[in-house]
N, C-alpha and C positions, 0 to 999 in steps of 0.2 A: 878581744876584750880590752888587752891593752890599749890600741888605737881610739876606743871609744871612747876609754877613761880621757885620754889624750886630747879630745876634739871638745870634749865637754869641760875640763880644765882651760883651754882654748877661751873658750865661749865664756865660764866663767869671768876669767880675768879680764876678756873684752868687755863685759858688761861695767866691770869696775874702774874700766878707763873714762877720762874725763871727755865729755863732748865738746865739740869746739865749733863756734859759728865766728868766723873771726874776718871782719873786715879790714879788706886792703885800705893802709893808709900811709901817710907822708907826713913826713917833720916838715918839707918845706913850705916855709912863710909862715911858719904856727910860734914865733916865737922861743925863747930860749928854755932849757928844760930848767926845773928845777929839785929839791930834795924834799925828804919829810923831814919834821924837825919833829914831831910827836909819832912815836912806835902806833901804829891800828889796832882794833879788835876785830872781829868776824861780827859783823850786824852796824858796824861806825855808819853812822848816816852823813860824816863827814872828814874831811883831812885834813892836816895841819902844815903846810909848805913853808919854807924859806922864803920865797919870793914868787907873790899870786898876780905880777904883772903880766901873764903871759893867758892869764889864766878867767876871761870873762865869760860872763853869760851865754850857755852855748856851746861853750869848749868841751870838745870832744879829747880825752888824754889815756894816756896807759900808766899804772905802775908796774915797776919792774922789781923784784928783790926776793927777801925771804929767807930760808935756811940755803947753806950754798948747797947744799947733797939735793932739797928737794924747791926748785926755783918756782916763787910764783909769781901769779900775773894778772892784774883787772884792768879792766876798760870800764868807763866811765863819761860822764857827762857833767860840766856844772850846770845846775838847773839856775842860781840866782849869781847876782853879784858877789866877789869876796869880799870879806870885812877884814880886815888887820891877818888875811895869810890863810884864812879858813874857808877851805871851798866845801860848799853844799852840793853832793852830787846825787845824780838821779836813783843809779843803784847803790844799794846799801854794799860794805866791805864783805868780799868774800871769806877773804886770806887774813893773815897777820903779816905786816908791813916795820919792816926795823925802822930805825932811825937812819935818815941817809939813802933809803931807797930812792930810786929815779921816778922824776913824776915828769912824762914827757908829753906836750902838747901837741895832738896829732890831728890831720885832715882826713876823712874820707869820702870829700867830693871830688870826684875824679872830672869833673867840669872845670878846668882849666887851660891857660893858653900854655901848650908845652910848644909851641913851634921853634920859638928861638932854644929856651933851654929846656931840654926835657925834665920832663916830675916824674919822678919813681913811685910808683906806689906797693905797695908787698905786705905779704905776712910771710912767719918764720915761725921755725922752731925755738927752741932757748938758746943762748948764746954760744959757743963756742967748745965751751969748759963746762955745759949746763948737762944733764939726762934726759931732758926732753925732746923725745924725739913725736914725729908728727904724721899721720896720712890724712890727706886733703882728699876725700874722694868727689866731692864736685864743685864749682863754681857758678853762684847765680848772681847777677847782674839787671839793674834793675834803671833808668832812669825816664825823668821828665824832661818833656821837649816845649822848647817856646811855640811851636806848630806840630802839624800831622806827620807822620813817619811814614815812608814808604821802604821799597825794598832798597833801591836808587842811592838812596839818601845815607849820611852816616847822621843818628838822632834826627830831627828835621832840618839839618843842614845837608851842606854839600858834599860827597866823598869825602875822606880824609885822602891827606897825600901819603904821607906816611906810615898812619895808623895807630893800633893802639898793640903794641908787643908783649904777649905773653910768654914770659920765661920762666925756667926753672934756674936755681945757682944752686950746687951742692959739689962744688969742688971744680967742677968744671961748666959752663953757660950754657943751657941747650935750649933754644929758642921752640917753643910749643905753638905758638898761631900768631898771626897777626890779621886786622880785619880792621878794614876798610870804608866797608858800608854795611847795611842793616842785614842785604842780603848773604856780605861774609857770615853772620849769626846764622842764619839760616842754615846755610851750608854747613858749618862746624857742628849746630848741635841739633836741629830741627825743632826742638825743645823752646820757641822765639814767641813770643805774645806779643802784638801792637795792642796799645790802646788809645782811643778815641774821645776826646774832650767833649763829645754831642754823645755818646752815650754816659745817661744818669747814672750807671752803675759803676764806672770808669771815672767819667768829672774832669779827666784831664789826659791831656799829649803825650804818650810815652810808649814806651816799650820795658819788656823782661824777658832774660835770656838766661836757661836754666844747661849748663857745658856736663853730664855727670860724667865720670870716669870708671869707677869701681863698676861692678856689676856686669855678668860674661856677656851681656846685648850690648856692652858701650864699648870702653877700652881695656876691660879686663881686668885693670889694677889702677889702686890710688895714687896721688900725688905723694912720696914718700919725702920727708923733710928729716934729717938727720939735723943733730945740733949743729946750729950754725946756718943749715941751709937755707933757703929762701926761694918764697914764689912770689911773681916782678910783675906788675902791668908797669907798662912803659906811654906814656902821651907825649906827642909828639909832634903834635897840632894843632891850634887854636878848637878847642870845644866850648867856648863859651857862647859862640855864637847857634851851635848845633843843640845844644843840650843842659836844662840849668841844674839841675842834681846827676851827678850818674856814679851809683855806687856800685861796689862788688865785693862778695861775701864768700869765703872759703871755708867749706863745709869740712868736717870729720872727725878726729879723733886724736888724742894723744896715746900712740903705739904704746900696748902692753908690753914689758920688759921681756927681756928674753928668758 
């Protein structure tokens, strides 16, 4: 009886964890961060920055802050231009945001030339010093191609030389896949969708790739993210000419406390 109590205690507390769809992104080339200069409410259809040069039409950014015991965190969009420091974003405020919090301009097209310098792209846990810890239980991937995708191909380009590196950092670097072409997808998750610009249902070039982990038919257990830790797609090769969107989105959960 006790175990039962136990497993549904369990199950409770899991249902009160916060869900997390959280796309891998990059500070590089987005720009410098900046602060709030006006505290948020929960429903703010808008924020008040220090400095909205960073910050136009389109921008995709995160704030970072909040109480330090309980850290939060939103993602966002500006839908219009700023006016004198005040950006308009897509979703309304979750959280309540102090004065000072970090408002950083982020990428997550992963359609870039990493050949010379490589682009990191990642999601995390909260910082270092934060509570929140994280399991990732799968990764979907999703991009449009200037042409048709075959298995051959990386996007409807040519192989990558390189690839695109998937790692985990949680104290020490452990490298989890890296893929090549459309057929390395195939191979890792089987879980792969082309899609066809001459099908009206589809309308355009692309491909989606669904990695899950959790679950005893895949790998049994989530991607566990301790504060601080961090999961890495690494590019390392010109994709612009492969592929002109290509996102990827880390699915799961912020880990119920012990």
């Amino acid at each position: 009886m006790g175990d039962f109590r136990q497993e549904v205690n369990s199950y409770n507390q899991l249902r009160r964890t916060r869900v997390l769809d959280l796309d891998f992104t990059t500070e590089a080339g987005q720009g410098a961060p900046t602060t709030l200069t006006v505290a948020t409410a929960v429903d703010d259809p808008t924020i008040t920055v220090a400095d909205d040069a960073s910050f136009g039409a389109g921008q995709f950014f995160g704030i970072f802050g909040g109480d330090t015991d309980v850290p939060q965190f939103y993602f966002g969009t500006v839908w219009e231009a700023p006016v004198a420091n005040v950006l308009k974003v897509d979703s309304q405020l979750d959280s309540v945001f102090g004065i000072g919090s970090v408002v950083l301009p982020l990428s997550k097209n992963m359609a870039v030339d990493g050949s010379v310098t490589p682009v990191t792209f990642s999601v995390q846990a909260g910082g270092a010093t934060s509570n929140i810890m994280v399991d990732v239980a799968r990764i979907m991937m999703v991009m449009e191609t200037p042409g048709a995708v075959d298995l051959n191909k990386f996007g409807s380009g040519a192989p990558l030389t390189k690839g695109i590196l998937f790692r985990r950092k949680n104290g020490v670097v452990e490298n989890i896949w890296n893929v090549k072409t459309n057929r390395d997808f195939v191979k890792l998750t089987f879980d792969y969708d082309p899609y066809v610009a001459s099908n009206p249902s589809q309308g355009i070039d692309g491909l989606s790739v669904r990695n899950t982990y959790a679950g005893e038919d895949k790998h049994g257990s989530s991607l566990g993210l301790e504060p601080g830790d961090s999961l890495e797609m690494i590019v390392r090769d010109n994709l612009l000419t492969r592929t002109t969107i290509f996102e990827t989105m880390g699915q799961g959960h912020v880990r119920p406390p012990k």
